[in-house]
TORLUMKOL-119555 format. One line per 3 residues: number of its first residue (from 1); for each residue x, y, z of N, C-alpha, C. Coordinates in steps of 0.05 Angstrom, whole numbers. Each point is the difference from the previous one (the first is absolute). Layout:
N
NUM	X/Y/Z/X/Y/Z/X/Y/Z | ...
// end
This chain:
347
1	-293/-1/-1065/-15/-19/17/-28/12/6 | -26/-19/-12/-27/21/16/-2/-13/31 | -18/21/7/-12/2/20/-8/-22/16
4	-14/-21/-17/-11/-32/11/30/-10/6 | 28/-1/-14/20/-10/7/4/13/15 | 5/21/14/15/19/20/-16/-16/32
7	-20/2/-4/-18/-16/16/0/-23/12 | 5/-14/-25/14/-33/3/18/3/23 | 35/15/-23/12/-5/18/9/16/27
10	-17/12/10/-8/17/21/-5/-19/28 | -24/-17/-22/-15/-21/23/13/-23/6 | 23/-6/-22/22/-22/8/19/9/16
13	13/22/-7/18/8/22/-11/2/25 | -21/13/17/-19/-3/12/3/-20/20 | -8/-24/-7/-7/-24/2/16/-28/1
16	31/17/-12/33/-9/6/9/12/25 | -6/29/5/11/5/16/-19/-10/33 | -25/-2/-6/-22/-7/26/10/-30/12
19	1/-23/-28/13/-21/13/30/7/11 | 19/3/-15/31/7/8/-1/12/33 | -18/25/11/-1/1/20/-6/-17/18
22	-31/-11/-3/-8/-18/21/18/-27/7 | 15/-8/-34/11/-26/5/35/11/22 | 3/31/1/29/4/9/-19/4/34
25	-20/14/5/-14/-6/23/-5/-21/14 | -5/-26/-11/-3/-29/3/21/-8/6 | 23/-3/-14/34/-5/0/1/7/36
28	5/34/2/17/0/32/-18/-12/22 | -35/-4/-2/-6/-13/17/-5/-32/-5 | 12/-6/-15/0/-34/4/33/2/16
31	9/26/-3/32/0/9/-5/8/37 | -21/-1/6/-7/1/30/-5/33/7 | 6/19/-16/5/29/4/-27/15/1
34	-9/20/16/-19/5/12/-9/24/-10 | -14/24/-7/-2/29/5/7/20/16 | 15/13/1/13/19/26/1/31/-7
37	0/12/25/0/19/-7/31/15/-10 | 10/29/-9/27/-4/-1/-2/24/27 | 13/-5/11/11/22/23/23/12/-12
40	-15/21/-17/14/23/-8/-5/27/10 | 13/25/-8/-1/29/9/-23/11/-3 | -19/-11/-18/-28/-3/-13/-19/-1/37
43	2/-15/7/-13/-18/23/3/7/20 | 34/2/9/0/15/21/-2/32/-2 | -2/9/-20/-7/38/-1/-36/-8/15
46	-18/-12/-4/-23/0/-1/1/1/30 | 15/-22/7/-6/-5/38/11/25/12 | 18/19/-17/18/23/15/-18/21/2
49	-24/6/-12/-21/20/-9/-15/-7/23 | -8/-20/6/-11/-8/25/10/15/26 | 16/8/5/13/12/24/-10/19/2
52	0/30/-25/-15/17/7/-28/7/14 | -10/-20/-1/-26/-6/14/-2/-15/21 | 28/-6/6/1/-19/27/-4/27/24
55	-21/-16/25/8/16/27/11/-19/27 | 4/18/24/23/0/13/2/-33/21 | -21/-16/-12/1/-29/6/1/-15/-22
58	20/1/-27/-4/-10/-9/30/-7/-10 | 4/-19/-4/28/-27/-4/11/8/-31 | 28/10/1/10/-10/-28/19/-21/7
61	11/-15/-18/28/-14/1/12/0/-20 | 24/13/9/27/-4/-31/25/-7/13 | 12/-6/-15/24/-22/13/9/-16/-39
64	15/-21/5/7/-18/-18/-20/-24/-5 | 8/-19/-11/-16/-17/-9/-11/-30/23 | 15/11/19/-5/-19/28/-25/10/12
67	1/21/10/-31/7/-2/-18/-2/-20 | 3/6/-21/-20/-2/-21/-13/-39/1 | 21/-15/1/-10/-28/11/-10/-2/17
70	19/10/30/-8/-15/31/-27/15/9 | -5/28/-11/-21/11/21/-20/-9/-27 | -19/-9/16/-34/-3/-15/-20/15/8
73	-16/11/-24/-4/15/5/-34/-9/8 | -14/-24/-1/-26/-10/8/12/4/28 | 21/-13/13/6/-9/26/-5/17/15
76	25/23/-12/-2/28/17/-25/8/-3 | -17/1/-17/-28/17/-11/-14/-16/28 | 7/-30/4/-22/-14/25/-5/13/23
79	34/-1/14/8/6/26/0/35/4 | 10/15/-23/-13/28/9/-23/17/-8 | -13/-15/-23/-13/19/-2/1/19/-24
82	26/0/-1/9/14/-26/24/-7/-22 | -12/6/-23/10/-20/-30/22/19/-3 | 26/-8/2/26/25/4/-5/6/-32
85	17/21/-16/8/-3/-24/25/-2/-9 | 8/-19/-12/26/-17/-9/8/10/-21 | 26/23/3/18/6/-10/29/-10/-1
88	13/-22/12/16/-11/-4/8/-4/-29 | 18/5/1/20/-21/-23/24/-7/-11 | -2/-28/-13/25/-22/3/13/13/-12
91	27/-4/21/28/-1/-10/15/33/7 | -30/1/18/10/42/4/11/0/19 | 5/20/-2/5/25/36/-23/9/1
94	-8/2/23/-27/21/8/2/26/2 | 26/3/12/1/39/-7/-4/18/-16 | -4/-14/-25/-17/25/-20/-26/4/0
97	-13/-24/15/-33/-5/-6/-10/12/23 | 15/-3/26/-2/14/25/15/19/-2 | 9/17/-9/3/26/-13/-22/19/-8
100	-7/-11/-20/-16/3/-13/-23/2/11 | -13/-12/12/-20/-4/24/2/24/26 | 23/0/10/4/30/13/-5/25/-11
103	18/-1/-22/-3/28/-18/-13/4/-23 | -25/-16/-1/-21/3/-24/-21/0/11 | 1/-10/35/-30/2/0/-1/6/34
106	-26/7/7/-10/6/24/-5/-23/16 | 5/-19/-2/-11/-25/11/9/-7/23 | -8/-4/24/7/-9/27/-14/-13/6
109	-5/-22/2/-16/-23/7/42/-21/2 | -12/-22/-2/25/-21/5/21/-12/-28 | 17/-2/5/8/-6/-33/19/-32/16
112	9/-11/-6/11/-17/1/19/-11/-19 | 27/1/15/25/-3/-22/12/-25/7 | 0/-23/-23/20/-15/10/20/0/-7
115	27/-11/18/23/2/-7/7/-24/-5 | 22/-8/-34/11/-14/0/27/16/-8 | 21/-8/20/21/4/4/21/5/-17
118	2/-14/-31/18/3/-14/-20/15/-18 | -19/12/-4/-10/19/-15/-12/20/14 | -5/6/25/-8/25/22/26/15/-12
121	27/-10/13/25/10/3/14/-1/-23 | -4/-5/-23/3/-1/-23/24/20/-17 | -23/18/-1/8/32/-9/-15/19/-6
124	12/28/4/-18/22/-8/13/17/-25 | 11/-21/-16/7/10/-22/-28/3/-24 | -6/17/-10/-29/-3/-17/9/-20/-24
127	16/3/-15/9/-22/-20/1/-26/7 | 3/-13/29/0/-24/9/-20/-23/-2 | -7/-23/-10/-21/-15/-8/-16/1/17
130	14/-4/31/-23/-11/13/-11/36/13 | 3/19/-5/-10/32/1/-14/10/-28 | 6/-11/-20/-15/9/-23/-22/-14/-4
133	1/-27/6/-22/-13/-5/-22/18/11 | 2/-5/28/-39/19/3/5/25/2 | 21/15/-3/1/34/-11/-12/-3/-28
136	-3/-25/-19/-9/9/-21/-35/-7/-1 | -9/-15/25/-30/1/1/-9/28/10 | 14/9/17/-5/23/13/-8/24/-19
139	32/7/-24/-6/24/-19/-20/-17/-18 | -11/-20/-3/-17/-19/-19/-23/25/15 | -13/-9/22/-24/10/7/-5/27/3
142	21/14/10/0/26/-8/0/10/-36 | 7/-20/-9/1/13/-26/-26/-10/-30 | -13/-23/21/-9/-12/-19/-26/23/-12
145	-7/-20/-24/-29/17/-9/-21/-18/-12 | -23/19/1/-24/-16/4/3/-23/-30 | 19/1/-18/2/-21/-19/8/-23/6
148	30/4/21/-1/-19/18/-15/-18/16 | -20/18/17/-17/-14/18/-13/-9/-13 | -17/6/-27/-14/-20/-17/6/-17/-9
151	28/-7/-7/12/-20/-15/8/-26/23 | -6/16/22/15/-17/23/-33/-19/0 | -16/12/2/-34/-15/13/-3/-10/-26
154	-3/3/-24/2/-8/-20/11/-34/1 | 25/2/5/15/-22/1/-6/-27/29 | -3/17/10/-21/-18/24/-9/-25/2
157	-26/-3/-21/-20/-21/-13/21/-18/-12 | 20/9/-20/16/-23/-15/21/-8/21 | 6/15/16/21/-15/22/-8/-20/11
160	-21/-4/5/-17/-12/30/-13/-18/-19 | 4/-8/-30/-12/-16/-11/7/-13/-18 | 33/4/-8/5/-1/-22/29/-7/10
163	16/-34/0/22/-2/3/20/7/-19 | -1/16/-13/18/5/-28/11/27/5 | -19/15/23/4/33/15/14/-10/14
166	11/-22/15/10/8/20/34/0/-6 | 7/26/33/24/14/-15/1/14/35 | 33/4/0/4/19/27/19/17/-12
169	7/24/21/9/13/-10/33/-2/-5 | 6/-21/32/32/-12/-5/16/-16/-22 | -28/-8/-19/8/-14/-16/15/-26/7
172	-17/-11/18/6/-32/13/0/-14/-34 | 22/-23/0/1/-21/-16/-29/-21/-7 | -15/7/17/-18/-19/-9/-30/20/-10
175	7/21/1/-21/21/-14/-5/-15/-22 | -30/5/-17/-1/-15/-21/-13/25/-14 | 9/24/0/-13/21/-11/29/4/-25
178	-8/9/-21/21/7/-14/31/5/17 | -6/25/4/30/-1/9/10/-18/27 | -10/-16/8/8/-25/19/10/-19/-19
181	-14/-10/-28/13/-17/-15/20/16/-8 | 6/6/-18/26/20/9/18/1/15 | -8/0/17/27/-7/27/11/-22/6
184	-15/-23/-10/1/-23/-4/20/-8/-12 | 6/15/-27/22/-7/-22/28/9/13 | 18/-21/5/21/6/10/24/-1/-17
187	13/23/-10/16/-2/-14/33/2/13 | 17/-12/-12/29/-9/16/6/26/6 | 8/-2/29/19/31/13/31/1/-11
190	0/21/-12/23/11/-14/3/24/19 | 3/-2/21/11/27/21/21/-21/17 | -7/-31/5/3/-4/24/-2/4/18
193	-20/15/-1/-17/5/28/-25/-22/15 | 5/-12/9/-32/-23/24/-24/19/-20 | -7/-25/1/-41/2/-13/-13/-4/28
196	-20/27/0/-23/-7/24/-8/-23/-8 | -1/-18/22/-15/-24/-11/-31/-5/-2 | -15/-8/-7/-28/-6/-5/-23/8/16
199	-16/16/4/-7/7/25/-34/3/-8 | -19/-13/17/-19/-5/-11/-25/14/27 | -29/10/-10/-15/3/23/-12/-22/5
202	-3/13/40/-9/-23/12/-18/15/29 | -16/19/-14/-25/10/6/-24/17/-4 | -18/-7/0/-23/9/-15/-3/27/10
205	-17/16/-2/-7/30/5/-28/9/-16 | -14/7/25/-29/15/-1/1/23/-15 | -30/13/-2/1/35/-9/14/14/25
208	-4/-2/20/9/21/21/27/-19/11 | 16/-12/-13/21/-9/-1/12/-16/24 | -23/-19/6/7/-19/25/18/-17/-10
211	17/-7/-3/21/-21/-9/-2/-27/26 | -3/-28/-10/-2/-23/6/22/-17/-16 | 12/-13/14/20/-27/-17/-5/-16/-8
214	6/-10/-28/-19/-19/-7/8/-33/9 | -13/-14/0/-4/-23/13/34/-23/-17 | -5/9/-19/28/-13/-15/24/0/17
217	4/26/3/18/12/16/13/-15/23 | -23/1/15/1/-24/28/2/-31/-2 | -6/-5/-33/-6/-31/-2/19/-12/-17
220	5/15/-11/27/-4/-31/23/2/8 | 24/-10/10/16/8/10/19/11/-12 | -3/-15/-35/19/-2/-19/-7/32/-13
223	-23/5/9/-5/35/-14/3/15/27 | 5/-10/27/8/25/17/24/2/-6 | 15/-21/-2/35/6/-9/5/16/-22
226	-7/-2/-17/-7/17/-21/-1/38/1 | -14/5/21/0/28/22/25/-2/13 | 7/-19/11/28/-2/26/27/5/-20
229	-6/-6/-25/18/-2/-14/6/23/-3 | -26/21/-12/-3/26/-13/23/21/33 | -17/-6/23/9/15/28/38/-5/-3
232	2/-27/1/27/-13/5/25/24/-20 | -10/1/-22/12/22/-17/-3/26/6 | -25/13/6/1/22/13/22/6/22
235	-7/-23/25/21/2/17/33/-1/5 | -2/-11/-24/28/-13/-8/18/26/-21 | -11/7/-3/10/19/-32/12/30/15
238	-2/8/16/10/11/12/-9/36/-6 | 11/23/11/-10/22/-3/11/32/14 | -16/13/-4/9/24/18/-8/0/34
241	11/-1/12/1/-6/32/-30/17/12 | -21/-12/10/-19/20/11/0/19/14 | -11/23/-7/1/31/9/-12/-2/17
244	3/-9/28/-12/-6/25/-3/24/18 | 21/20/6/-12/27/3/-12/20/-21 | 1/4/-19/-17/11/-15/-21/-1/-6
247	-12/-28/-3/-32/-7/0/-5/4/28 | 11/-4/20/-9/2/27/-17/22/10 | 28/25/-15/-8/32/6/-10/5/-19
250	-8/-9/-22/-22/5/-14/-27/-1/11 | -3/-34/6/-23/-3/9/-11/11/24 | 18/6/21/-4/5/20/-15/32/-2
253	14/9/-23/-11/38/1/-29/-12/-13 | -11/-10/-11/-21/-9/-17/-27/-7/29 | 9/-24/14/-4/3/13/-19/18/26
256	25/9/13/4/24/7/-30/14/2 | 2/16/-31/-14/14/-14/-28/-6/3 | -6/-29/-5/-22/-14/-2/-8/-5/26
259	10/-6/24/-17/-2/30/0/26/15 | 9/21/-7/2/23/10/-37/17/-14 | -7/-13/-29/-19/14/5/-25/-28/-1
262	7/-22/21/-23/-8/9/8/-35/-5 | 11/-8/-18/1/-22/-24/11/-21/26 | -11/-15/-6/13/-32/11/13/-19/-7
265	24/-2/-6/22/-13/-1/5/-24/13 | -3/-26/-14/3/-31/7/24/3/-23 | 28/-24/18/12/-14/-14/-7/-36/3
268	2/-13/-22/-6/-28/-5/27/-12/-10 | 13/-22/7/20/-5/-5/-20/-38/-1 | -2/-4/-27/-7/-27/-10/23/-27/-3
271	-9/-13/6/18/-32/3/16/-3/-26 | 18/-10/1/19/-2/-23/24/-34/12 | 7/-17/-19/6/-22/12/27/-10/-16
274	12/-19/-5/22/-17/-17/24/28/-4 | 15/3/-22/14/11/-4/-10/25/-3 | -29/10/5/7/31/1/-2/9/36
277	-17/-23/5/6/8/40/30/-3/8 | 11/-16/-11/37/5/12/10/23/-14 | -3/11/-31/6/20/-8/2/27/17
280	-29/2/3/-18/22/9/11/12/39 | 8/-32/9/4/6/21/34/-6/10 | 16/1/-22/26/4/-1/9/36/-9
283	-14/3/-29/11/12/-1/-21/32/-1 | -19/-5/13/-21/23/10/-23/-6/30 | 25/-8/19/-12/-3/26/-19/21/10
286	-20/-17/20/-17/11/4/9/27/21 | 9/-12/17/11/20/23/11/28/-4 | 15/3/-26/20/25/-13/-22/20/-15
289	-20/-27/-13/-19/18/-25/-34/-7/11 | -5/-11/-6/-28/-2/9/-11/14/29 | 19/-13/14/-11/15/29/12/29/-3
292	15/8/-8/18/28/-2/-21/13/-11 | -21/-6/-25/-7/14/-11/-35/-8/16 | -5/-2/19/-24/-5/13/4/21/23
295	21/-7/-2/-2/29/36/9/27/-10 | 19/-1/-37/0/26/3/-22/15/-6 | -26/-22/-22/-26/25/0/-20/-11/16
298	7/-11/23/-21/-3/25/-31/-20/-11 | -1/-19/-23/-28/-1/-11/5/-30/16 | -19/-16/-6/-15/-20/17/14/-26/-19
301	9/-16/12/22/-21/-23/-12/-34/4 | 1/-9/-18/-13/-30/-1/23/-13/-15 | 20/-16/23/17/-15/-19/-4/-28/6
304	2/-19/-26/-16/-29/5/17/-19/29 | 31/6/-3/4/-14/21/-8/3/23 | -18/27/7/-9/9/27/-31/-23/4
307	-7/-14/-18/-19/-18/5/10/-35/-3 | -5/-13/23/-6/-18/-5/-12/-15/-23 | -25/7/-8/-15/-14/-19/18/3/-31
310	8/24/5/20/12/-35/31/-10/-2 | 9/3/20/33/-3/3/16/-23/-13 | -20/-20/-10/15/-25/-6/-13/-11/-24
313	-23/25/-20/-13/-7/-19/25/0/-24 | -12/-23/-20/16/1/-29/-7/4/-15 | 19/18/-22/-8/13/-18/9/-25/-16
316	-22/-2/-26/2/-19/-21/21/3/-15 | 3/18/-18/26/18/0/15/19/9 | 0/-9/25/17/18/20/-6/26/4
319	-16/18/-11/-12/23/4/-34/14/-2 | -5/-13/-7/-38/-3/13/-12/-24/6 | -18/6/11/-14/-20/20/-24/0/-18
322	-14/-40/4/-10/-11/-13/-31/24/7 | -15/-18/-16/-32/21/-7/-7/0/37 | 3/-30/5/-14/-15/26/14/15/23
325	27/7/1/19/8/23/0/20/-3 | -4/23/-26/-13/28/5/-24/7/9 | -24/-24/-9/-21/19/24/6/-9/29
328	26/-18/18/1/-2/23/11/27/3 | 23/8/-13/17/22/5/-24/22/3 | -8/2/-14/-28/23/2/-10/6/23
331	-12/-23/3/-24/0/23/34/7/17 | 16/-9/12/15/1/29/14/34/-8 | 7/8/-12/5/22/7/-24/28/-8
334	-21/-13/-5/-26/23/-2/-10/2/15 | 1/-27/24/-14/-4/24/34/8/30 | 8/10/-5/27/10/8/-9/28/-1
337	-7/11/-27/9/36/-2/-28/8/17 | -22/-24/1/-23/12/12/9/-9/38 | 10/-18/5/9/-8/27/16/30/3
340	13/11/-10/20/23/0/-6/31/0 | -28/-2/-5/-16/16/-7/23/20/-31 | 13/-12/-12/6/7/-24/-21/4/-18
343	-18/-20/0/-22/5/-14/-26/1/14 | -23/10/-13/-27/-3/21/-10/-9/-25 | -17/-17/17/-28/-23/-23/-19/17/6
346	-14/-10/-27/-14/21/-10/-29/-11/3 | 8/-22/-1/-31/-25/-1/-4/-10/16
// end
């Protein structure tokens, strides 16, 4: 083959593959699908680097994925003054990340943990999903390297622009990144074992990882069920009984540790409604666990039923609150921790 042919078909392949993209780019947004970022271990290592440079008025929050929805972070940024940094994440325990946070770093300023109840009390087994998950962001950021961090900013530009990137790390059913189609293909269960059922995202996320719900969510009912479905199995499928003193006296030495040399300690206990508010408050009452674990490490506690304005909000799918009813939740308990002098405004 010479050279003018190699060329040729250089500039055809080229020019197959330029349309093939744009026309598979075109495809998911005539399909309504947007650009997103992925909230992966990538993303949150970046916001965790942030801490070392935090001082002794300055806000983190980690908790589960109820905070990562309910607290906003413009709202809170309004009313105090200060833009917390959002370490939460779905589907965790917080005790490795607030661990981690005690015993990796010097930081005393305020951290803020929320509790959701069937994953606070979870377990402190390290093999456990909802404990490995952010134990593995954690050794992620300790371990990463600068090939990493390049590859992470690198990828950036095509996330934020390019619906064909988008991809999480749970591998929701409606990912449209390679391995989301993938997940897609459902082949017959030969265990007889229940198929997770279909489970799709249903909120967007910033660089500094403000999470908002997307408007579908609240308006589609036939795609919030869809989530209720995904929960209904979770809840239903049953498991190892929660280690309710163990995380307790875990957290509590963590804790501990952390207001002794200065650190300020808020608990947040976020609205939750349908079958996981009767769950949650059958079979992980507040009175035994929540309050048990507020007076044994003495920190400053925000639980929604203690407000009027929160107590009777609904969750679309039963466990986060819409974009609109998180910045209420915001503003009433940021204007609380400052009424409390929990927090001081800065502005």
């Amino acid at each position: 083959m010479t050279n003018m042919q190699l060329k040729t078909s250089f500039s055809i392949a080229l020019i197959i593959s330029a349309i093939a993209l744009v026309s598979w780019e075109l495809y998911w947004r005539s399909q309504g699908y947007e650009p997103t970022l992925d909230d992966n271990k990538h993303l949150w290592a970046v916001e965790r680097a942030k801490v070392d440079e935090l001082l002794a008025d300055d806000v983190v929050i980690t908790g589960s994925s109820r905070v990562l929805f309910d607290i906003q972070l413009d709202e809170f940024e309004k009313l105090t003054g200060k833009r917390p940094i959002q370490l939460a994440s779905a589907g965790s325990s917080p005790l490795p990340i607030f661990h981690d946070l005690v015993e990796h770093t010097d930081f005393d300023g305020t951290i803020i943990v929320g509790v959701t109840p069937a994953l606070f009390f979870s377990t402190t087994f390290p093999q456990a999903s909802p404990w490995q998950r952010p134990q593995t962001r954690v050794d992620h950021f300790h371990q990463r390297t600068y090939a990493n961090r390049v590859n992470h900013w690198l990828s950036i530009p095509l996330q934020k622009n390019l619906v064909m990137m988008s991809g999480h790390e749970e591998d929701a059913d409606e990912n449209i990144d390679l391995k989301g189609l993938l997940n897609r293909i459902k082949l017959t269960e030969r265990t007889g074992k229940p198929q997770y059922p279909p489970f799709f995202e249903f909120g967007t996320i910033d660089l500094d990882r403000n999470v908002r719900m997307t408007a579908r969510t609240v308006e589609d009912t036939a795609f919030a069920n869809v989530i209720k479905n995904a929960w209904k199995f979770i809840l239903t499928r049953g498991g190892p009984s929660p280690d309710v003193e163990g995380t307790t006296n875990f957290f509590v030495a963590d804790a501990k540790k952390f207001t002794e040399r200065g650190g300020n300690l808020i608990l947040v206990r976020p609205p939750s409604s349908g079958m996981f508010k009767d769950g949650e408050s059958k079979f992980f009452p507040r009175e035994k666990l929540y309050d048990e674990l507020v007076r044994k490490t003495g920190a400053k506690s925000y639980h929604y039923e203690d407000y009027e304005e929160l107590k009777n909000m609904i969750c679309p799918e039963w466990s986060h609150l819409s974009a609109e009813d998180a910045d209420i939740f915001t503003r009433v308990i940021a204007r609380e921790m400052i009424k409390d002098k929990a927090l001081k405004k800065t502005n």
